[in-house]
C-alpha positions as CSV (number, residue, x, y, z in Angstrom):
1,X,-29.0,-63.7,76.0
2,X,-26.0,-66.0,76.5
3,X,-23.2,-64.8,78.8
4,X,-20.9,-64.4,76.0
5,X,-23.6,-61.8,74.6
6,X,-22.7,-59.8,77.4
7,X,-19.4,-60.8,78.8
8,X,-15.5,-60.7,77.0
9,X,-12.3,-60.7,80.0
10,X,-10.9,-62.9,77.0
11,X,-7.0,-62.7,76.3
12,X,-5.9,-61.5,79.1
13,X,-2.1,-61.0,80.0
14,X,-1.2,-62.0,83.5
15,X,1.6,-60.5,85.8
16,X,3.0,-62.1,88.9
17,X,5.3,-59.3,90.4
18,X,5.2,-57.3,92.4
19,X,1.9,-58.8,93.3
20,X,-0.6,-61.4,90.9
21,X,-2.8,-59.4,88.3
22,X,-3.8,-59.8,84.9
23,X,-5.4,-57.2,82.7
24,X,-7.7,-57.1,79.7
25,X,-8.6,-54.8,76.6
26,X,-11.8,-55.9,76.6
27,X,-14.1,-56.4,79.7
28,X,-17.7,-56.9,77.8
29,X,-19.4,-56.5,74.8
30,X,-18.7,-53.1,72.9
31,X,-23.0,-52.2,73.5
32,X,-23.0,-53.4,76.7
33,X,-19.9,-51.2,77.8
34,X,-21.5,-48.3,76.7
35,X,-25.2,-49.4,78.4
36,X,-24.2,-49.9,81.9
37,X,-22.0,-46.2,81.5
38,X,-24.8,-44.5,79.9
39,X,-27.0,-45.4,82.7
40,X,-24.4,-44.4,85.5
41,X,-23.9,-41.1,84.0
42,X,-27.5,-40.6,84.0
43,X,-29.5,-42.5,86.9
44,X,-27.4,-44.4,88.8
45,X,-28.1,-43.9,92.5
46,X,-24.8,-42.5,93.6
47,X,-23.5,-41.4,97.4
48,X,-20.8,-39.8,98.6
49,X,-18.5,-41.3,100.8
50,X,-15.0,-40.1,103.0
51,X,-13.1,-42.6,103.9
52,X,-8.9,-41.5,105.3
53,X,-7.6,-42.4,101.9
54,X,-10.2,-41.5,99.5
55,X,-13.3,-39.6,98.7
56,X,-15.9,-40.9,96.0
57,X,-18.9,-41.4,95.1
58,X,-20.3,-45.0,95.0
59,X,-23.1,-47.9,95.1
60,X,-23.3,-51.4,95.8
61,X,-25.0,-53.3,92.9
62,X,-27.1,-55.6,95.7
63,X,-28.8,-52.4,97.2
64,X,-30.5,-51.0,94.3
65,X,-33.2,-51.7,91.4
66,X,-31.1,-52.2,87.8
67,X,-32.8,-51.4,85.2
68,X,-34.1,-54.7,82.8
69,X,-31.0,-54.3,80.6
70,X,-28.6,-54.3,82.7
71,X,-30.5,-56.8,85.4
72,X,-28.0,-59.0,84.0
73,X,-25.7,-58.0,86.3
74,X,-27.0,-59.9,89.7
75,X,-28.1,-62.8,87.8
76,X,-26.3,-65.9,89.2
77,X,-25.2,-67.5,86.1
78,X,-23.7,-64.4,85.1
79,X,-21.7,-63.9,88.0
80,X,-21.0,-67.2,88.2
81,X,-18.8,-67.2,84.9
82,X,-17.2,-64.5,85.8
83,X,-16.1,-66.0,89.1
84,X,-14.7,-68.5,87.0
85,X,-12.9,-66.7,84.6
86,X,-11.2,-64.8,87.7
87,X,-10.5,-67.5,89.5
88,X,-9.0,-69.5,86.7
89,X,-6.4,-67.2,86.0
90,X,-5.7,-67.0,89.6
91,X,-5.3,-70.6,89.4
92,X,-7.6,-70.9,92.6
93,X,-11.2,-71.6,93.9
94,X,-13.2,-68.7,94.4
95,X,-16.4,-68.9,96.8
96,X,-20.4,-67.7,95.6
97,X,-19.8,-64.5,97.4
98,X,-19.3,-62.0,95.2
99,X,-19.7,-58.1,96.3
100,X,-20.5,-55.6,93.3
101,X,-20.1,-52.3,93.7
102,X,-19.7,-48.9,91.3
103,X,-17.1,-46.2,92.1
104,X,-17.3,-42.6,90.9
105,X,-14.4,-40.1,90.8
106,X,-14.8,-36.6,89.9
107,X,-12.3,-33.6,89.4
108,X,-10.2,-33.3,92.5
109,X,-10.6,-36.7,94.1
110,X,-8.1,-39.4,94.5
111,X,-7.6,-42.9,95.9
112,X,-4.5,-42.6,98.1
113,X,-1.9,-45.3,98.2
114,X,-3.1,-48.8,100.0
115,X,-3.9,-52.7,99.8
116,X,-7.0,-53.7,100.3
117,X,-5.9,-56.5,102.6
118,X,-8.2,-57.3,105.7
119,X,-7.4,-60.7,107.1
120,X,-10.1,-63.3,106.4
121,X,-12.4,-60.5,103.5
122,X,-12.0,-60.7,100.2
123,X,-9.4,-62.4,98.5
124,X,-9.9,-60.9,94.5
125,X,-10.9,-57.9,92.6
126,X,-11.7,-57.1,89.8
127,X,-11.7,-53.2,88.3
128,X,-13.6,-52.9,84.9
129,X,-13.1,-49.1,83.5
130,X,-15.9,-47.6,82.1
131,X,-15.0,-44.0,80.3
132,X,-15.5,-41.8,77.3
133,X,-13.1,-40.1,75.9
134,X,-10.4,-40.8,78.6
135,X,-7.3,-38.2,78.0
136,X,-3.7,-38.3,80.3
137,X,-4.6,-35.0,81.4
138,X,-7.8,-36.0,83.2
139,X,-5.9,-37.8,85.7
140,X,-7.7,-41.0,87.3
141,X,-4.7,-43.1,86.3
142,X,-4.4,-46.4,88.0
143,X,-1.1,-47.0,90.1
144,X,1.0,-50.3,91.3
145,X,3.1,-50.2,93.3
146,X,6.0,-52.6,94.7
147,X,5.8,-51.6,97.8
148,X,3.9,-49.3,100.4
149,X,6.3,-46.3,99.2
150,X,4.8,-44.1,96.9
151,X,8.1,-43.4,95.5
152,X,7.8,-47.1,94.6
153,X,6.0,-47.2,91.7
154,X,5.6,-50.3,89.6
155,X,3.3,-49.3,86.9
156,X,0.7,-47.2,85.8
157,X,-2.2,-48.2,83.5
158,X,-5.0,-45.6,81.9
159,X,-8.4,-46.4,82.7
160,X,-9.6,-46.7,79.1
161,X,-13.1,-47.8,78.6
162,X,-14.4,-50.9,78.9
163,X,-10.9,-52.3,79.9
164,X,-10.0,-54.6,82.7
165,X,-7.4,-55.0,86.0
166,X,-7.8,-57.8,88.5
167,X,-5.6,-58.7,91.7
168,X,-4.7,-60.7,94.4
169,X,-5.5,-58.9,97.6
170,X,-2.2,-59.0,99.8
171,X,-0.2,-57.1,102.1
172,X,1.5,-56.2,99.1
173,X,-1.4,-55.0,96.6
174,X,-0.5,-51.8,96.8
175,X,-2.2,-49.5,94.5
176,X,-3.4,-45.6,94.3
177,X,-5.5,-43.8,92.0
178,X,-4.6,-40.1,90.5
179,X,-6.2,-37.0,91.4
180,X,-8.9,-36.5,89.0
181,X,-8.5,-33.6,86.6
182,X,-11.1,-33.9,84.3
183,X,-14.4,-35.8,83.6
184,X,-15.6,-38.3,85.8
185,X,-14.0,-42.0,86.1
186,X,-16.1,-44.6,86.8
187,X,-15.5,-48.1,87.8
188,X,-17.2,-51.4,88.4
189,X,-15.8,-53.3,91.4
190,X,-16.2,-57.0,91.9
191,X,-14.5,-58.3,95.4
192,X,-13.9,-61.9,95.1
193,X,-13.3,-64.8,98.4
194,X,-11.6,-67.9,98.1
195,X,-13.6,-70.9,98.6
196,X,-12.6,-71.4,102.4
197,X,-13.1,-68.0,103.3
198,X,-17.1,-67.6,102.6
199,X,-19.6,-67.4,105.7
């Protein structure tokens, strides 16, 4: 199969305050969505892992074997477009590292407020949601913030299936998830370098 067979993050909408993101209603292919979340609802190798500001289950996409539909995934011309298509709307040169990993939220976790930023690490993300039958009243809503005050809050987006949020990893990405009420949220989390910053 082509990339296009598997891949959409086409007409996406682009912010540049309080921080650089864009967002997009459709991250891949309709069947495709719904492949990779029927397998991490099912067999996905998950681990739990405490961190101070959150508590979730997840998996890194280079440690374990994918099953054939979804190998995909790894494959370098794959990730390759999708480095592009991130780093185009960026407007900047992204490296061949690419980290993939899957995050899993169930009732009564949360991501608490925070940036990402390590001096010299990764540069990008991108979040594509992967959900059924997300409600407001299952929590896991994705928050922006302005600034480092929770009180702060710049916007909040739903993580509706098979949608898309990337961003600029800053001192000021500042971003939270809510406690989970409902269900179980899953994510797919690609972290992105600029070209000088690969080793």
């Amino acid at each position: 199969m082509r990339v296009d067979d598997y891949l959409r993050l086409d007409s996406i909408e682009t912010f540049s305050s309080p921080f650089s993101y864009f967002i997009s209603r459709e991250a891949f292919n309709p069947e495709v969505a719904d492949i990779i979340l029927d397998w991490l609802e099912t067999a996905a190798p998950w681990r739990l892992v405490i961190a101070d500001f959150y508590e979730q289950y997840e998996f890194s996409f280079w440690n374990v074997e994918l099953p054939s539909q979804l190998s995909f995934l790894i494959q370098e011309h794959y990730l390759n477009e999708v480095r592009n298509k991130v780093g185009s709307a960026f407007s900047t040169n992204l490296s061949r590292k690419v980290n993939i990993a899957a995050h899993k939220l169930i009732p009564g976790q949360r991501i608490r407020l925070h940036n990402d930023f390590i001096p010299g690490q990764e540069t990008h993300r991108l979040l594509i949601q992967l959900n059924r039958r997300w409600a407001d009243d299952h929590g896991g809503l994705l928050m922006l913030f302005n600034s480092a005050e929770a009180s702060d809050l710049h916007k909040v987006f739903r993580p509706l299936h098979n949608t898309a949020l990337a961003f600029a990893v800053s001192p000021q990405s500042h971003h939270a998830v809510s406690t989970i009420s409902a269900e179980q949220r899953f994510t797919l989390v690609y972290s992105f370098f600029r070209e000088n910053t690969d080793v």
